[in-house]
N, C-alpha and C positions, 0 to 999 in steps of 0.2 A: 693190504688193500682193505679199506676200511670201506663197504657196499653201501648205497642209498637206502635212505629209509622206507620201509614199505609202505600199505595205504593207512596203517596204522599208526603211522608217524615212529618206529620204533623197527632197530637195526633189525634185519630176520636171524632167526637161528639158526641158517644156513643160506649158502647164496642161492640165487633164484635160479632158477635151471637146476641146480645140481641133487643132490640127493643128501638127508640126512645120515648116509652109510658111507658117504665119501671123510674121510678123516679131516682131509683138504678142504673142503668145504662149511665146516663148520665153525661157528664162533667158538670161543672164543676171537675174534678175528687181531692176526699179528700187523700191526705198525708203527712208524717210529713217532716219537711223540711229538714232532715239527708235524707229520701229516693231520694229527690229532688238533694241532694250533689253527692251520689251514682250513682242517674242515671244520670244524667247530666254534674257533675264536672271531665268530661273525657280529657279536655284539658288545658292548662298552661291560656288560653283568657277565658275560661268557669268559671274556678276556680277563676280566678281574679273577674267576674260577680258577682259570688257567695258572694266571700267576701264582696262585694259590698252590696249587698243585706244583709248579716247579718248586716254589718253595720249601712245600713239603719233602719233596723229594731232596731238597740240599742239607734239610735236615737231617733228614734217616743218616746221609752220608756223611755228617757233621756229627753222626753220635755210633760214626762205623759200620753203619750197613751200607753195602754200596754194590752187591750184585743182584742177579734173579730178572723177575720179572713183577709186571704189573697186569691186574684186568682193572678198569674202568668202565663203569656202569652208571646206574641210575637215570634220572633224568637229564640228566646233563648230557648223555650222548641220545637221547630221543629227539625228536620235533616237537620238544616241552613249548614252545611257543604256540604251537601250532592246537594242540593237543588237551593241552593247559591252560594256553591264554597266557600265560608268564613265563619272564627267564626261570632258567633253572635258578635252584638256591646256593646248591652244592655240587659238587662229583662223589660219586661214590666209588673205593679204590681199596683193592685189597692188594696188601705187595707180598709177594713171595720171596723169601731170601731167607739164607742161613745166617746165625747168631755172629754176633762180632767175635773172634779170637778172645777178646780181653772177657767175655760172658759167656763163654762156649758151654761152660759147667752149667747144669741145671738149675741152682740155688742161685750163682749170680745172673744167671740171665731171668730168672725171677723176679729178682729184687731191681733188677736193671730196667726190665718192663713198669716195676710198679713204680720207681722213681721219676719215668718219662713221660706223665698222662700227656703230654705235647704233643708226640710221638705213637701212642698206644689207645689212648682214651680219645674213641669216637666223639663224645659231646666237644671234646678238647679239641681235637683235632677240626672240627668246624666253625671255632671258635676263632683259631688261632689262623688254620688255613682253607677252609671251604672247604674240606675233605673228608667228609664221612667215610674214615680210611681205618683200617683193619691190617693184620697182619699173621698170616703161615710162614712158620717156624719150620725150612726147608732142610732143620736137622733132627727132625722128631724120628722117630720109628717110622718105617713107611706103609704099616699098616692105622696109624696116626696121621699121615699125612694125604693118606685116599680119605679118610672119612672128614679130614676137613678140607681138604677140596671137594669131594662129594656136597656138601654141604654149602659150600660155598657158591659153586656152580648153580645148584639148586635155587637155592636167593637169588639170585644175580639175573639167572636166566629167566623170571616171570617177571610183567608188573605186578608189584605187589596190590594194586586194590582190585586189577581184572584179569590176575594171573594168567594173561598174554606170556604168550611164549618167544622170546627176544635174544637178540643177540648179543653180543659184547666185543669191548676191544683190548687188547693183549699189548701192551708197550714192553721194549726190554728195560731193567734197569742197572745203568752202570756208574761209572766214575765219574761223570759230568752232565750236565745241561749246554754248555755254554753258547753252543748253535742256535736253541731252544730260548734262551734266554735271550739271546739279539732279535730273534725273528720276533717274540713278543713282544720286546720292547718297541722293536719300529714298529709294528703291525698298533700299538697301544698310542704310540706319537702319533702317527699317521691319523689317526681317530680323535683325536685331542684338538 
C-alpha cells in the first residue's frame, strides 16, 4: 500500500496514525509495480519514466539478474509538480539482488559491472533509461550488506536540499513485467 503524500508533498516515513516502532508501518513501503503505474503514471513525462524503469528492469534480466527487490525514490514518487513546479526528471532506484551464476566469483562480477555502464553507471543509466539506479550486491558479507543498506536508506530517506524526512517504495523484482507492461502501454495509448 503505497499512502498519500503529506502536506509536504512527499511519502511520510511512516504511515499516519501509526508509530515509527511499528516495523509494519514504516517505509520503505511494499507494492507491486502496476500499483506504482496507477498511482504515479498521471502524466505524458511520468509515463515516459515509467517506461523507463520497466525497461530498465528487462534489462538487468537480459544480462541475468532477475530476483530481489527494488526501493524507488526521488522525486518522481513526491508531488514534484506540486512542490517543484515540474515533472519529475528521473526515478531514483536501487535494486537489490544477488550476482548472476555465470559472475558469481568476485573478479568476474567486477569486470562484469564494469563492462555494463548501461546497467551499473548512474549518469548511463539516465541516459539510456530515466533511472538514476544503483545497485546492492545481495551476495556481499552481511556485515557489507547492513552498511550499504544503511547507507542507502540513509539517502533515500531525506530530501536532499531540505533534508525532509520521507518515505519510499519497495517493488519485488522477478522474472517478468508483462502485466506491467500492458497496463503501460494502454494507460500510454489512452493518453496519445
Amino acid at each position: 500500500m503505497i499512502p498519500n503524500h503529506s502536506h509536504d508533498g512527499v511519502l511520510p516515513p511512516f504511515l499516519p496514525g501509526g508509530s515509527p516502532a511499528e516495523k509494519g508501518a514504516m517505509a520503505p513501503y511494499r507494492a507491486e509495480l502496476f500499483e506504482v503505474i496507477q498511482r504515479f503514471g498521471n502524466t505524458k513525462e511520468r509515463r515516459e519514466i515509467l517506461e523507463g524503469l520497466v525497461n530498465y528492469r528487462n534489462a538487468l534480466r537480459a544480462a541475468g539478474i532477475h530476483s530481489g527487490f527494488q526501493w524507488l525514490d526521488g522525486s518522481f514518487v513526491e508531488d514534484c509538480e506540486k512542490i517543484r513546479g515540474r515533472p519529475p526528471k528521473d526515478i531514483d532506484i536501487i535494486t537489490f539482488s544477488v550476482r548472476p551464476d555465470a559472475v558469481s566469483e568476485s573478479a568476474s562480477w567486477r569486470e562484469f559491472v564494469l563492462s555494463r555502464p548501461d546497467l551499473f553507471d548512474p549518469e548511463t543509466t539516465k541516459l539510456h533509461f530515466r533511472c538514476d539506479a544503483y545497485f546492492v550486491d545481495l551476495s556481499v558479507n552481511p556485515v557489507h550488506l547492513v552498511a550499504h543498506t544503511r547507507y542507502w536508506f540513509g539517502l533515500f530517506s531525506h530530501q536532499r536540499d531540505t533534508f525532509l524526512w520521507k518515505g519510499m517504495i519497495e517493488v519485488p523484482f522477478g522474472r517478468n513485467d508483462s502485466d506491467v507492461e500492458l497496463l503501460l502501454s494502454s494507460e500510454i495509448q489512452n493518453a496519445s
